[in-house]
N, C-alpha and C positions, 0 to 999 in steps of 0.2 A: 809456515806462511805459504800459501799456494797462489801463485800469480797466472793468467793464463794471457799470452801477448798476442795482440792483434794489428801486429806491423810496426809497433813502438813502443817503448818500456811500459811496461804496466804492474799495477801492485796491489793488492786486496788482501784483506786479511780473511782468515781460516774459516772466519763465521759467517761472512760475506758470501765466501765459497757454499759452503753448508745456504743458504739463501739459495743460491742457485740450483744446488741440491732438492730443494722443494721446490722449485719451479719447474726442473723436470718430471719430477713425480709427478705433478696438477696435470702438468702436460700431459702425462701417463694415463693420468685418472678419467682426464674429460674422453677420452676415444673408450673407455670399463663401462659396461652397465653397470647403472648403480645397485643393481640388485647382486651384483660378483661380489660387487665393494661390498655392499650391508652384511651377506651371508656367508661369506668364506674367510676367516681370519687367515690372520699368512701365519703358518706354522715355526716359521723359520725368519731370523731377524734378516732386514731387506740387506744384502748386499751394498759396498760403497757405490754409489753411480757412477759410471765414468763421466769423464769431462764431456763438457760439447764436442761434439765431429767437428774436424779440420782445426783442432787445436791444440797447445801442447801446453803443462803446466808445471811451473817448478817452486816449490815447498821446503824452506829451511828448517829442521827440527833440530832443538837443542836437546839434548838426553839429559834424562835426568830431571823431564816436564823445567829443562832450565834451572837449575837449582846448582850452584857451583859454589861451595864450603871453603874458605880457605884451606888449599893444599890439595885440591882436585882439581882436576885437569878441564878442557870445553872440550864436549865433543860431541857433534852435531854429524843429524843426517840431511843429505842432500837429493832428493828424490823428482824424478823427471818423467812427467808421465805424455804419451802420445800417441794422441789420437788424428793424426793424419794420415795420408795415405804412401807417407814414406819414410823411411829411417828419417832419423834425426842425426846432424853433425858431433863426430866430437867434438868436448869442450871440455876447459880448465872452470871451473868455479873458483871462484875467490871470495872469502870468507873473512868480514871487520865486524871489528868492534867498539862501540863507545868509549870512551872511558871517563867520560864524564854520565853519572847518571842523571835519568829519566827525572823531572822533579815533580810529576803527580800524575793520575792518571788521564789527565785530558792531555796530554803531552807524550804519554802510552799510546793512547787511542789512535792521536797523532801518526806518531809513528809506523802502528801495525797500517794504518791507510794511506802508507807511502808518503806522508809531508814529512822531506829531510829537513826542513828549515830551521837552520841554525842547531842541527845534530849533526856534529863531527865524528867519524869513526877512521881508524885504521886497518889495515888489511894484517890480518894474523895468519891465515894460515890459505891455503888451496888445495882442490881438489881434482883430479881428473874422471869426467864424465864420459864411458865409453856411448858410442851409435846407440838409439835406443830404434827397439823395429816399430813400425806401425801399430796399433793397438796394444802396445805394451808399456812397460815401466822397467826404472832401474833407479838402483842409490847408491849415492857414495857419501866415502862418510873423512870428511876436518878436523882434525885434533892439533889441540893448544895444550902443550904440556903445563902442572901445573906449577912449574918453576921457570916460565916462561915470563920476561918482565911486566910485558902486554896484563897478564892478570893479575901482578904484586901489588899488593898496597891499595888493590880497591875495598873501598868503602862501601859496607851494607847498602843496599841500594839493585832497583832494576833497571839495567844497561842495555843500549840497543845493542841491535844484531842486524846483520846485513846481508846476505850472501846475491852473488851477481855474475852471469858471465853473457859474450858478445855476440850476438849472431850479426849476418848483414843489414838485418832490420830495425838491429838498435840494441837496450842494453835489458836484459828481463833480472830482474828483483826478485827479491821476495825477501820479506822483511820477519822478525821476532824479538825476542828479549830475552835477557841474561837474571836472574835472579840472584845474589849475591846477600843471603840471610844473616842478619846479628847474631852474634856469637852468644850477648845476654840478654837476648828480647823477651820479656813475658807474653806468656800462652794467652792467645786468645779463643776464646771457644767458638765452634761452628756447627752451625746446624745444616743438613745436607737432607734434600727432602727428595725421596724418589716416588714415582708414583707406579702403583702397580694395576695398569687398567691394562681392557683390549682394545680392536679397535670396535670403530663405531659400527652399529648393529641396528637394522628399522623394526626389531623386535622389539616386545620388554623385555625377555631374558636370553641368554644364549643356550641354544639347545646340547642335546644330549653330546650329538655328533661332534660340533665344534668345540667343548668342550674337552672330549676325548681327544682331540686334533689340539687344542691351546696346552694340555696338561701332560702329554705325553713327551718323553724325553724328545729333548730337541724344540719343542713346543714354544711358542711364545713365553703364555703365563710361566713356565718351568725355566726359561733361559730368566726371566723377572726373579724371581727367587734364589737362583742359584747365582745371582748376581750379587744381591743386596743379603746374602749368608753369609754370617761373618762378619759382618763390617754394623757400623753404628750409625745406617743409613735411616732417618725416619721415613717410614712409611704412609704415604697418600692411596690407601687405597678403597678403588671404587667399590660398594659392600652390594651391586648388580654382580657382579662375580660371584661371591659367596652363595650370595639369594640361588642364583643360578644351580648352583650344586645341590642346595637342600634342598630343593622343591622337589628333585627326584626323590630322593628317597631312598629306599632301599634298590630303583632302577640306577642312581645314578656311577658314570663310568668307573670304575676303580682307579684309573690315575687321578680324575677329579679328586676322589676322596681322600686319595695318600693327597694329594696339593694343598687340600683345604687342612689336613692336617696340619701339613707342614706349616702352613702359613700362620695356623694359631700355635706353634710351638715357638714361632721363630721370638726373639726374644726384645726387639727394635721397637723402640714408642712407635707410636701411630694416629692415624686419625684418618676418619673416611671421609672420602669427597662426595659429593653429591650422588646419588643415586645415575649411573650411565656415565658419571664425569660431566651433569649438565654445564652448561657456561650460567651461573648465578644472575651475571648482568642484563641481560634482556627479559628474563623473567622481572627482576625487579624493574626496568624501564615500562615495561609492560602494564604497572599500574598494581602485582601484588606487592604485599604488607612485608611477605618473606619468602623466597625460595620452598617451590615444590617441594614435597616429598613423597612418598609410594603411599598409596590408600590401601591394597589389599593385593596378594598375590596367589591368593586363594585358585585362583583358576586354573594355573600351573601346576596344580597338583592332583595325582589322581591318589584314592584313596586306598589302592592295593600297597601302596609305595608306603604305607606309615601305618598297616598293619603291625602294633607288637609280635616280637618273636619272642615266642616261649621258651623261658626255661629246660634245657632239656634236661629231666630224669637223672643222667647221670652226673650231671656239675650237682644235682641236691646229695645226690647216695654217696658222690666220692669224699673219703675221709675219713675219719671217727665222728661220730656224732656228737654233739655238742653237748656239754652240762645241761640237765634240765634246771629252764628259771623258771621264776614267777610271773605268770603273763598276764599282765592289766586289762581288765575287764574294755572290751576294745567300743569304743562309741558306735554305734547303729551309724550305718551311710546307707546309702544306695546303692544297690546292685550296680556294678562295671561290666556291662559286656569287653571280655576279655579281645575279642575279635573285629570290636569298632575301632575304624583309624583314629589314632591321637598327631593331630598336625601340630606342626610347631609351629610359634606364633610370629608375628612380622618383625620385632625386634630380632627375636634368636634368628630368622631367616637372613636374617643384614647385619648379624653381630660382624665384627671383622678383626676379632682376637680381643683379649684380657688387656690391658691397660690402654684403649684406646682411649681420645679426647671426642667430645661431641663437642657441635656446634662451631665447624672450623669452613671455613670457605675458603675458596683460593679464584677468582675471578681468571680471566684471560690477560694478560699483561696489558697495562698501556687501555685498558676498559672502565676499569673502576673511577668516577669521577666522585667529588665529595658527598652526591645525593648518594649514591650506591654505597659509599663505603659508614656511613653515619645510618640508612637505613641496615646494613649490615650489623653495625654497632650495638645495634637495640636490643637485638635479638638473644635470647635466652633459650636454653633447653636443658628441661633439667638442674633448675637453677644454678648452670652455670651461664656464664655469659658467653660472648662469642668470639674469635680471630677468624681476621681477617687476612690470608698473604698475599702481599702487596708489594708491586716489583719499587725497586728503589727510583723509577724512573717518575714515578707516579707521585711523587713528593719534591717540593722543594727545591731541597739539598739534594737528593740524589740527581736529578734534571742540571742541578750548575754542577755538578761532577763531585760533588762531597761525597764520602761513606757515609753512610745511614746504620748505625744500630739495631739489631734486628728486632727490638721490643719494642716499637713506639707508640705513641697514642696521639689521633686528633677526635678531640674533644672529646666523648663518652665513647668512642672504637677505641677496642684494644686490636692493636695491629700486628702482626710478624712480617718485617721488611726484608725481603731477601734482595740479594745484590746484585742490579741487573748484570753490569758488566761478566762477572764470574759466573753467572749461571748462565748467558749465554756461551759462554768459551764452552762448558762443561756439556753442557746439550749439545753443540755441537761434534765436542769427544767423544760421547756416548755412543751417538751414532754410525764413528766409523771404525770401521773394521781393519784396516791398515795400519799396522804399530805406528809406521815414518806418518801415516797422514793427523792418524790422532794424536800420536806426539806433539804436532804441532798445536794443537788447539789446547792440550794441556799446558805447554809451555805458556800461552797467552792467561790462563787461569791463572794460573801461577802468579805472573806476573798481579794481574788486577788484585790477586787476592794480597802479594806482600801490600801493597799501597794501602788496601781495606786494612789489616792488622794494627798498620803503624798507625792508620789516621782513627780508629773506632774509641780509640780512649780506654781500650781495655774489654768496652763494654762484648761481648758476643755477637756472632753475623750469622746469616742466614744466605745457605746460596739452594739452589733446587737443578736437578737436571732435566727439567722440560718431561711435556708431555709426548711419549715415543712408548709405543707397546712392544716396536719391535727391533728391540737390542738382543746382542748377540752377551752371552753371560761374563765371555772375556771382557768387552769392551766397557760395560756396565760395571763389571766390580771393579776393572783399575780407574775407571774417571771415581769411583767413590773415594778408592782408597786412594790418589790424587789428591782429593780435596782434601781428606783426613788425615792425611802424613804433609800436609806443606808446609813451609817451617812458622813454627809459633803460632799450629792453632791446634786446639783438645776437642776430642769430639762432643756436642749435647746433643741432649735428648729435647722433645719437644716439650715437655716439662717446665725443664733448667731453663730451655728462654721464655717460656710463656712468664715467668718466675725470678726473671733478670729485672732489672733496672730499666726502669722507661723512662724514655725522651719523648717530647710533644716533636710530632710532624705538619707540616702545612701538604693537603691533597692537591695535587694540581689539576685541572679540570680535562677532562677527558672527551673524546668525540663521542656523539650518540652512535650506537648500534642501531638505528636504524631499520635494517633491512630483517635481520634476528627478532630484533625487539618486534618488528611487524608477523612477521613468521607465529611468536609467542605468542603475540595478542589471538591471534587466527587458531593458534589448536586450542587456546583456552578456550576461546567460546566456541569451539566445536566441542571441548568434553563438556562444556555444561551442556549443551544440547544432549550430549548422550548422556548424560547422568540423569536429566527430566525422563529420556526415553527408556533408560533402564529399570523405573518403577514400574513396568511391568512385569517385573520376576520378583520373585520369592528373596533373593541375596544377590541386589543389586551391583553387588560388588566384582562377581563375573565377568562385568560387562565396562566399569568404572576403575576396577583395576588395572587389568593391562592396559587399557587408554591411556592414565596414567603412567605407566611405567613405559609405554612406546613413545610419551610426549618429551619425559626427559631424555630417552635414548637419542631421543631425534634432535636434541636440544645439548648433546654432547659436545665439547671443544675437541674431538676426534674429528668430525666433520670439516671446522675451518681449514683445512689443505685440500678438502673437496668439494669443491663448490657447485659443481655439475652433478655430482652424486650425491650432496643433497638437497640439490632441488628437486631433483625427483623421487627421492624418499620422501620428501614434505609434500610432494602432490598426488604419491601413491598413498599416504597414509591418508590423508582427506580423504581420497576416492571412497577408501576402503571404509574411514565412517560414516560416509553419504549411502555407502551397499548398506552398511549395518542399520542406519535409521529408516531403510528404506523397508528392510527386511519381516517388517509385518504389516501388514494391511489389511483392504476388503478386495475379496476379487472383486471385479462389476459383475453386476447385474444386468440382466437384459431386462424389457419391457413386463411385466407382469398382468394377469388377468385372474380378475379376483374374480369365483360367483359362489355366495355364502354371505353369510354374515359373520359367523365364529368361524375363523380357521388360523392355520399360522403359515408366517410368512418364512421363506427359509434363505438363510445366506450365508455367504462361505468366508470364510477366513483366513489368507497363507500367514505362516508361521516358517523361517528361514534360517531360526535361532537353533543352534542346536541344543536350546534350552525351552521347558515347557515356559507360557507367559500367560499372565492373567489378566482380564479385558474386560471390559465393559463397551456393550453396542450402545449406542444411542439415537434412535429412530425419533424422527419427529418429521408429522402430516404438512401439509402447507394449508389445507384444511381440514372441517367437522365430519368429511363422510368418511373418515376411517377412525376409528380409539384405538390407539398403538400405546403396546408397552414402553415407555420410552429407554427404561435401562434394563439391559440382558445383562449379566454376567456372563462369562466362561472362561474357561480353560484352553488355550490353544496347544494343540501336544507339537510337540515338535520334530522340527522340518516336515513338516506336513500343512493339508490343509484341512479344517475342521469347521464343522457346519453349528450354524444357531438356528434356533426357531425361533421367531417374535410374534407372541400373539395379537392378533387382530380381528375389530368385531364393526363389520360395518353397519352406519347408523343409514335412516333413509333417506332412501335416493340414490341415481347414480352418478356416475361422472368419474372425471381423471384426479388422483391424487398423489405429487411428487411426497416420495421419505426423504428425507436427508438423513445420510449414515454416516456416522462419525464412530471410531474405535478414540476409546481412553483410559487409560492405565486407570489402577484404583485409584491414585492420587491426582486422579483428575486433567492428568497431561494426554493434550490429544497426540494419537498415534496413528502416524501413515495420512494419507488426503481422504478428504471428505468423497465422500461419493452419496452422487442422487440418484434413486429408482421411479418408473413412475408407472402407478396402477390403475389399471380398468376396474373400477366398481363395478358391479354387475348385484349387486345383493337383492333388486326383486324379484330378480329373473327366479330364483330358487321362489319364490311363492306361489309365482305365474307356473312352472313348473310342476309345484307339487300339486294345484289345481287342478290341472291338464291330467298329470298323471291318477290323482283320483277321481277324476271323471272316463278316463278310460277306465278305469278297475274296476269304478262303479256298472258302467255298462257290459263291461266282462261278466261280470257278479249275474246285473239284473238278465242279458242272454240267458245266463247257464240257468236259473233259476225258472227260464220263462222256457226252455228247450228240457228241462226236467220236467217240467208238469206236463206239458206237452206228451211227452212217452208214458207217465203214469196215466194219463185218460186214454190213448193211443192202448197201452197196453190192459187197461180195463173196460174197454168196451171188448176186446177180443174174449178178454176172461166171460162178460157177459153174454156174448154170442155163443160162446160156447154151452152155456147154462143154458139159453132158452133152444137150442138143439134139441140137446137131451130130453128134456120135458115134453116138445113135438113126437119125440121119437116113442116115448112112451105112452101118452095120447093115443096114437094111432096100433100099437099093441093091443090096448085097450078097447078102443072100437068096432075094431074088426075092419069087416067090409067095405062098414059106410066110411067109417076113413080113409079108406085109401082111396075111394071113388071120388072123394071132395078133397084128397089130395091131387089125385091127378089131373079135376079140375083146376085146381089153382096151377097146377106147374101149366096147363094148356094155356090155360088165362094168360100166363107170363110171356111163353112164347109167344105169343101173337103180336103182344104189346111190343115184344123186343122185335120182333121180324118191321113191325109197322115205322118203329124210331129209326130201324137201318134205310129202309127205302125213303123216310123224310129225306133222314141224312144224304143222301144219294144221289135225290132227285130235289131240290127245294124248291122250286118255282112248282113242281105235280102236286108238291105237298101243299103250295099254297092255294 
């Protein structure tokens, strides 16, 4: 029992403490990006926390988790821890005891939270406490021999325990109990439920890295297992773990694989919890039928990783060779490419070992109200039906302080009740690392659990030790073997109580989740949004599955102690689906100028997926001057951008015509925003044009044709000239004399003429 005094006796019990213990972690967590939190598991279980600054705290442990046999002695530790800035005084402790006992557990309860009212003790024995320094501890340790009167002739039964000494500020406590077991009490059986998760994660799986970092000696996961080895602890485990391991493959880490071994050799009933360890209750407030599960995790896996490995050569040749048989004429199949990956399928990925139970829930304590636990009830898988574990707090009889039997039923729920009081002591045990601090919390189980025994009727109990990934292997296997050694109870399996004798319970009603249940509603209709925008790929499941499997991560009961670290994992993950639905579209368009009639229009498309995706454009005029194809197909290859042609054939006339362009998956779901273009018709301009232009060519044409003939008469009057030369020349051969006489008349003739044209020219007014 750990007391921490602040000027005046004060008293708390062990688990109270442990409360404050999460308080300073929160505290821890809210100054952590939550991005530290999501992606770095802590390798190593968290150290005890020290107390608050400027305080000192003193813790009575009885040994022996309290358990004192006729003929054994008491002997208790006395531990002082302090955290101020200065030695602490010596002191004497002084150590009583009841001897009348405890008469149930609301009278326990009492007790461990300091009401002495009307509990008498005497003082048996004392201790001397040396100086303790500044940020340190020290224990001393009280013994009651056991032939001391003080312990003679008590009666089975649990007895308080006191221990006390005086500073000037008053008197500091710290309270516990004495256990004192029947000598012929019948075994009652107990189921002890450990859960083997990590922490919470804004992934769907845990990668390779952290992985290698949870499974490697000293590891989280590996301090989990080498905890619960050995002992007849049922197993709660999350089968996000597992999945985690197979989806590498033949990449994934070697201690993973020796882990995941281990896990399915270990020999402990079991049953897997929700996919991430979601919290069940806000999903179902949230309006579904029944609790998420994984759709496909197909995407985590790359297909080098599940390549068969062949046979080698000499595992066939080594030996003697085998008698020759008779070998049955073999049925016709189909060719196996030897070399194509064979993936395993989503169950084998989530198996989580050989005799596990399906269809088991386990809610957050103090959550489950009768809607939650009756829709729980319905539930079937695998034609079994379903449990539900449900703290004792949540019924009834467990709320007025009754034990509850751990197999109940209301109404068509079949239930397993664990027992709040005992599993709180034991999660608190679990946690620490300190023999003298966890003693004391085991002592308090202890206690709760004799009352549960005596009062259960026989029937079997159920206690759990909390959800915590990061226990230390010591501490984790003695709170088991605590629970499974305390007098008068035999260990089951989950089985033997599923299988026990049931009792009808009354559900007590429960506050809504609220803020969770608002959270759930909000990713669900964002993955339906991305499930519509996932039909744009070939195997939608790409895109649908880790949505999925990030919606439970994020939906984890790992979370509830970080509250600043997951609201920003719930509004980085929105973000990231708002990039993702955003991640195909149409680029814009600038303004366009059409001149033609038949041509095609062209426009681009980003693609961001690093998946190709398959589209349909749909262009549609606002009017008649264009006939637009209104659906394109194509292919968008990915992360890139890729261009469509749309054909178009403008009708007559000109003018402006707005497209509106819309992208839609084949299944008709619009992708990315509308976009509008808006076009210049121009299509007479091409007629006008081609007019123009064949009227220049024409008069090209008719030039050359008219500058052709041209030169052929140009150049046949010369050929002519030249002919009638010749024939003068001969003429005047012929005539002789007289020709040339009436030749050189003509040439005088000429001159005269031409001398008389130049002096016109000359002189015109002489001429005139």
């Amino acid at each position: 029992m750990t007391v921490i005094p602040s000027g005046r006796p004060a008293r708390r019990r062990a688990s109270r403490a442990a409360a404050v213990v999460v308080a300073i972690l929160t505290a821890l967590a809210l100054v952590t990006p939550a991005g530290a939190l999501a992606d770095t598991p802590t390798p190593s279980p968290t150290p005890t926390p020290p107390i608050p600054a400027g305080t000192t705290a003193f813790t009575l442990t009885p040994i022996s988790n309290g358990v004192v046999r006729p003929g054994d002695p008491l002997v208790v530790s006395l531990t002082l821890q302090n955290e101020t800035l200065t030695p602490t005084a010596p002191v004497t402790a002084t150590l009583a005891l009841g001897r009348t006992a405890l008469a149930d557990r609301t009278a326990l309860t009492a007790w461990l939270d300091g009401e002495e009212a009307g509990v008498t003790t005497q003082a048996v024995a004392t201790a001397a406490m040396e100086s303790v320094p500044s940020g340190s501890s020290r224990v001393a340790s009280a013994r009651v021999e056991s032939d001391d009167p003080v312990l003679k002739g008590l009666a089975p039964g649990v007895y308080p325990l006191r221990a006390t000494y005086g500073t000037p500020s008053g008197t500091v406590t710290s309270t516990s109990a004495m256990v004192v077991p029947p000598t012929d009490g019948d075994e009652v059986g107990i189921g002890v439920v450990v859960p083997i998760t990590a922490d919470p994660t804004t992934r769907g799986l845990l990668t390779a890295d952290e992985l290698t970092e949870l499974t490697a000696p000293g590891g989280a996961l590996t301090a989990q297992l080498d905890g619960v080895e050995g002992t007849a602890a049922i197993l709660a485990v999350d089968p996000a773990i597992p999945a985690a391991i197979r989806v590498l493959g033949s990449s994934a880490p070697e201690t993973a694989t020796a882990w995941l071994e281990r896990l399915e050799e270990l020999p402990n009933s079991r049953f897997a919890l929700q996919f991430g360890d979601a919290d069940v209750v806000p999903q179902l407030e949230s309006g579904l039928a029944r609790p998420l599960a994984p759709t496909s995790l197909s995407a985590y896996m790359q297909p080098a990783d599940f390549v068969p490995v062949p046979e080698s050569d000499s595992d066939s040749d080594s030996g003697s060779a085998p008698p020759p048989q008779a070998t049955p004429t073999p049925t016709p199949t189909e060719p196996v490419d030897p070399e194509a990956p064979v993936y395993p399928t989503l169950p084998e990925l989530l198996d989580i070992g050989a005799g596990s139970r399906t269809a088991v829930y386990w809610p957050v304590a103090g959550t489950a109200g009768p809607a939650v636990v009756e829709s729980l009830g319905g539930i079937r898988i695998d034609d079994q039906s379903s449990l539900t574990l449900l703290s004792s707090t949540s019924t009834a009889a467990g709320r007025a302080g009754d034990t509850v039997p751990a197999h109940g039923r209301a109404g068509d729920a079949d239930l397993l009740v664990y027992d709040a009081d005992v599993s709180d002591a034991l999660a608190a045990a679990s946690g620490l690392e300190e023999p003298p601090l966890r003693g004391a919390a085991l002592a308090e189980a202890t206690a709760y659990l004799a009352f549960a025994t005596a009062e259960s009727g026989g029937a079997p109990l159920l206690v759990n030790l909390g959800r915590n990934p990061d226990r230390s292997r010591v501490a984790l296997g003695t709170t088991i073997g605590a629970a499974t050694s305390a007098p008068d109870v035999t260990p089951f399996t989950l089985g033997g109580l599923a299988n026990s004798a049931v009792s009808a319970v009354e559900i007590e009603d429960a506050p809504e989740e609220t803020v969770r249940t608002d959270v759930a509603s909000a990713l669900l209709q964002d993955e339906g949004e991305l499930a519509r925008f996932a039909t744009i790929l070939d195997d939608t499941s790409l895109l649908t599955g880790p949505q999925r499997a990030e919606i439970l991560q994020l939906l984890s009961t790992g979370w509830l102690a970080d509250d600043a670290g997951w609201t920003a994992a719930i509004s980085d993950h929105r973000a990231a689906t708002e990039a993702t639905l955003d991640s195909v579209g149409l680029v814009p368009t600038s303004e366009i100028n059409l001149f033609g009639s038949n041509v095609g229009l062209r426009f681009w498309v980003r693609n961001d997926l690093p998946y190709p995706v398959n589209l349909v454009l749909y262009v549609t005029p606002d009017n008649l001057r264009l006939n637009v194809q209104r659906a394109n197909p194509l292919v968008a290859a990915a992360g890139s951008n890729s261009r469509v042609e749309v054909p178009v054939e403008a009708r007559v006339g000109n003018g402006e015509v707005t497209l509106e362009l819309q992208l839609r998956s084949r299944a008709s779901v619009a992708i990315g925003d509308p976009e509008s273009v808006d076009v210049n018709v121009r299509a007479e301009w091409e007629s006008f044009g081609l007019a123009a232009l064949g009227v220049v060519v024409g008069g090209l044409l008719l030039l050359g044709v008219v500058r052709t003939v041209l030169r052929l008469r140009a150049r046949r009057r010369g050929v002519d000239a030249a002919a009638d030369g010749a024939v003068g020349e001969g003429s005047g051969r012929a005539g002789g004399e007289s020709g040339d006489a009436a030749a050189d008349g003509a040439v005088g003739e000429t001159s005269a003429d031409a001398a008389a044209d130049g002096r016109a020219a000359r002189d015109p007014e002489e001429t005139s």
